[in-house]
N, C-alpha and C positions, 0 to 999 in steps of 0.2 A: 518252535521246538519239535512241534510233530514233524514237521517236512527233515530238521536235519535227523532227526532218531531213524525215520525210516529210507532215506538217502543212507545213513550210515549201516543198517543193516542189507540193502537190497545192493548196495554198489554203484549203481547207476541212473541219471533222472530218468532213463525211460521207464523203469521198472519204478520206482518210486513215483512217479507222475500215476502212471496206471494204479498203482495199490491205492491212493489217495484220492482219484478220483477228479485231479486236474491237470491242467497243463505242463509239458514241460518245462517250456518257457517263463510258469507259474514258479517253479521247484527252482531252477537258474536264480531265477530274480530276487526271491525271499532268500535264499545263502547267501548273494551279492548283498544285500540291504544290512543284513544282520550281519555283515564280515565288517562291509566301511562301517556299521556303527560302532562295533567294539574296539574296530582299528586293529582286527586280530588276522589271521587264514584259520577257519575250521577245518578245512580237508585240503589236503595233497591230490591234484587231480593229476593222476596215473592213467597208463594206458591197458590198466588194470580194475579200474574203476577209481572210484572217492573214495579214499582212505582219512579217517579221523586224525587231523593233529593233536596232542595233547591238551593244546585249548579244544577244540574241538569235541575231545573223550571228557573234557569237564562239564560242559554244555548238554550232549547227549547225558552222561550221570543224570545232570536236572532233570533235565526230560524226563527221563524215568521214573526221577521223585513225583514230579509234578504230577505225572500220568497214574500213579496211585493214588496218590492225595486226589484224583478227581475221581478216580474209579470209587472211594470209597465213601467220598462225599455222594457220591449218585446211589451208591448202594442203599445208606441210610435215607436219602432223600427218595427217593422210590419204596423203603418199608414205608412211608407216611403213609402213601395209598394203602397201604394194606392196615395199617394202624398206625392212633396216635404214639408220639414218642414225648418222653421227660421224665420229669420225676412229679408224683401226687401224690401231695399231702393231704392226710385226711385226718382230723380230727374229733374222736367220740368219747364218751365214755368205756370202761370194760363192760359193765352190764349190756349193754348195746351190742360189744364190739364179740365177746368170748363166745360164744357161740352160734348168733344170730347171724353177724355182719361179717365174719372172717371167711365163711365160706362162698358167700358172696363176693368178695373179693379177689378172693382165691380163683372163683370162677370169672369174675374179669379181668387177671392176673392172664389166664392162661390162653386169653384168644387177644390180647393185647401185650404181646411178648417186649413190644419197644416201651412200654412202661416200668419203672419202678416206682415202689409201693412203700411211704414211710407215714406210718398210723404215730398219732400221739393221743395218749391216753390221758384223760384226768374230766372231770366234770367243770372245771372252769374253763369260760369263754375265752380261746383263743382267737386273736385278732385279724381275721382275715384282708383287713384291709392293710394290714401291718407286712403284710406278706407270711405270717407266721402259719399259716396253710392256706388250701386251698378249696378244700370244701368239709364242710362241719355237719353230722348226723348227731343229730339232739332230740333229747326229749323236753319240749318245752309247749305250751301255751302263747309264748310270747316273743315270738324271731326278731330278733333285732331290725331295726328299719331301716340297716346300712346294709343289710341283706336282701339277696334272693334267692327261690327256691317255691319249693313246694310241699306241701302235707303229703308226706305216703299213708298215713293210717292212723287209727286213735288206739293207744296204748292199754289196752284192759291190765288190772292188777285185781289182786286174788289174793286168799291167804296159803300159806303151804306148809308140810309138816316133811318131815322123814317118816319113811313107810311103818316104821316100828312105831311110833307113836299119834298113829290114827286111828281115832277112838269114833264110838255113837255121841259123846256129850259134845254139848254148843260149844260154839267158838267164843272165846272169854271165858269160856266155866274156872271157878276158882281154882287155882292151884296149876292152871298151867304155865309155863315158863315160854318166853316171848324175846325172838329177836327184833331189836328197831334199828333207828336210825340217831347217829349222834347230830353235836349242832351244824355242822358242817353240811349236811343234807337237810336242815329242821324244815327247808321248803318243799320238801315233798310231801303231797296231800295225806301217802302213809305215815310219816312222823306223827303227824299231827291226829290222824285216825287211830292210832294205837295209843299212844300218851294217856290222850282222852277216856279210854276204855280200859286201860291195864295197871293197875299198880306200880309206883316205881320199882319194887321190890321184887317183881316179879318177872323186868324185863331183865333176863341174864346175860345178854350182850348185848353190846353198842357197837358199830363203826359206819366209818361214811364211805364205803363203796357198798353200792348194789349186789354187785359180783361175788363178794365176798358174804355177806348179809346169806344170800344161796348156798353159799359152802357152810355155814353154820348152820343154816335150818338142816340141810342136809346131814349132819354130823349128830343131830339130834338135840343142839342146843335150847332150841325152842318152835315155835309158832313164828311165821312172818309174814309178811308180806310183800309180794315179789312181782312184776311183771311177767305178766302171762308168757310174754316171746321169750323168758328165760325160764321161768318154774317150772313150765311145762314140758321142756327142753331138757332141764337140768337130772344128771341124773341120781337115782334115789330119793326124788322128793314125788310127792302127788299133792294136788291141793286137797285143804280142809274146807273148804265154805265156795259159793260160788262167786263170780267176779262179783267185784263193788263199782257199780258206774259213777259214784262220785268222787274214787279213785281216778277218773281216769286221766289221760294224757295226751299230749299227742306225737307222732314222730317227723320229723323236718328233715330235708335236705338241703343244704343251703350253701349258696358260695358268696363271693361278693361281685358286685355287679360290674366290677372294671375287668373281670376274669371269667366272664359265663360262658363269652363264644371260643371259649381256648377250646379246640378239637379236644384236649384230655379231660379234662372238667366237662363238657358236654357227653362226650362218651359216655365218663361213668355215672353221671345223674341220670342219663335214660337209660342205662343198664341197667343202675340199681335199680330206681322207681319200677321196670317191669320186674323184678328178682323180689321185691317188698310186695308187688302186686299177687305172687303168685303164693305168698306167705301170710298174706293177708289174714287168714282166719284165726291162725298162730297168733297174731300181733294181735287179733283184737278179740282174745280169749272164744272163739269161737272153737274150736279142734274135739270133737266129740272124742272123751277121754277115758279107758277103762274105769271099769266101774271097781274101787278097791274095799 
């Protein structure tokens, strides 16, 4: 296809032998083979040059198709060098994901342009081996052992207020009102840390996102308890008390093991992992913090 495309633009084998870089006798031979196979004439050979027959100008057409379909398969196939390309799912919670994790990704977003980026949210275990994504950022004690990965850091948790209502009295003192966690979250060590300590009566809202839990301490709803890599993030809140280390947690990245050595899955877990490394003090309530 290349020899008649450029035979048909240059006119003649000499000229077409030289752009191509072989023989003339090469250029003759390949339009004789490819004329008996079709049983057709591609060119009208004039004393003008090779002029295209109608068959001929349908065959060249392909050529031309063909010659982009390959320019732009090599296109994409040479971004690989420069980056991974597909699509990455990733799966976390919002707590994880609203502030801490988007910019991070954002910032892997932007020097891995051949990637697309689709987050699924919710705190239940999606199946990575289901294909249902491809790598999972959890706060857990307990990673699955159809997984792999690794700990970026231990999660500190803290109690937090809205700025307006932080006061000198202890935390628990009577009469403050208190956001937890409904049953749907009831395993996290906070549920169970506040339950213990506070009145039913006294806790004024319930729900089972983290993320949100923040937006109502925030609002002034009550006292809560929040993950440092978000409380101390979030804005309008300040903590009341110092971190609880029997609060704590830990954060994971993790894929599943028939999908690690994918260039895009590798990418972004030593992306991330150095991005959590350099956040480090944030995640584990370390961040020396005004004093309010």
């Amino acid at each position: 296809m290349r020899i008649i495309k450029t035979l048909s633009d240059c006119g003649n084998r000499s000229a077409t032998a030289k752009k191509l870089g072989i023989n003339v006798s090469t250029v003759s031979r390949r339009v004789t083979q490819v004329e008996r196979t079709l049983g057709i004439a591609l060119f009208d050979h004039r004393k003008s040059g090779y002029l295209l027959t109608a068959e001929g100008a349908e065959l060249r057409a392909l050529a031309e198709r063909v010659e982009l379909d390959i320019v732009s398969v090599t296109r994409r196939v040479s971004r690989s060098g420069q980056g991974p390309l597909g699509k990455l799912r990733i799966t976390t919670s919002d707590s994880l994901l609203l502030y801490f994790f988007t910019p991070i990704i954002a910032d892997f977003k932007a020097l891995n342009e051949g990637i697309t980026i689709e987050v699924l949210v919710g705190n239940e275990t999606l199946s990575l081996a289901r294909d249902e994504s491809d790598i999972a950022i959890r706060a857990t004690r307990k990673p699955a052992e159809s997984l792999v990965g690794r700990k970026l850091a231990n999660i500190a948790w803290a109690p937090y207020c809205c700025a307006k209502q932080m006061t000198a009295l202890p935390l628990f003192e009577e009469g403050q009102a208190w956001v937890s966690y409904s049953s749907a979250l009831g395993g996290l060590k906070a549920t169970s840390y506040v339950e213990s300590r506070v009145a039913a009566e006294r806790i004024a809202y319930r729900t089972d996102s983290v993320a949100a839990a923040s937006a109502a301490i925030a609002a002034g709803l009550g006292f809560g308890f929040l993950p440092c890599m978000l409380g101390d993030i979030t804005p309008g809140l300040v903590r009341a008390g110092p971190v609880v280390p029997e609060l704590q947690d830990e954060l994971w990245l993790l894929t599943h093991q028939d999908i690690r050595k994918s260039w895009r899955v590798k990418a972004f877990m030593t992306f991330c992992a150095a991005a959590v490394a350099s956040q480090k003090p944030l995640v584990e309530g370390q961040l020396i913090l005004p004093v309010t």
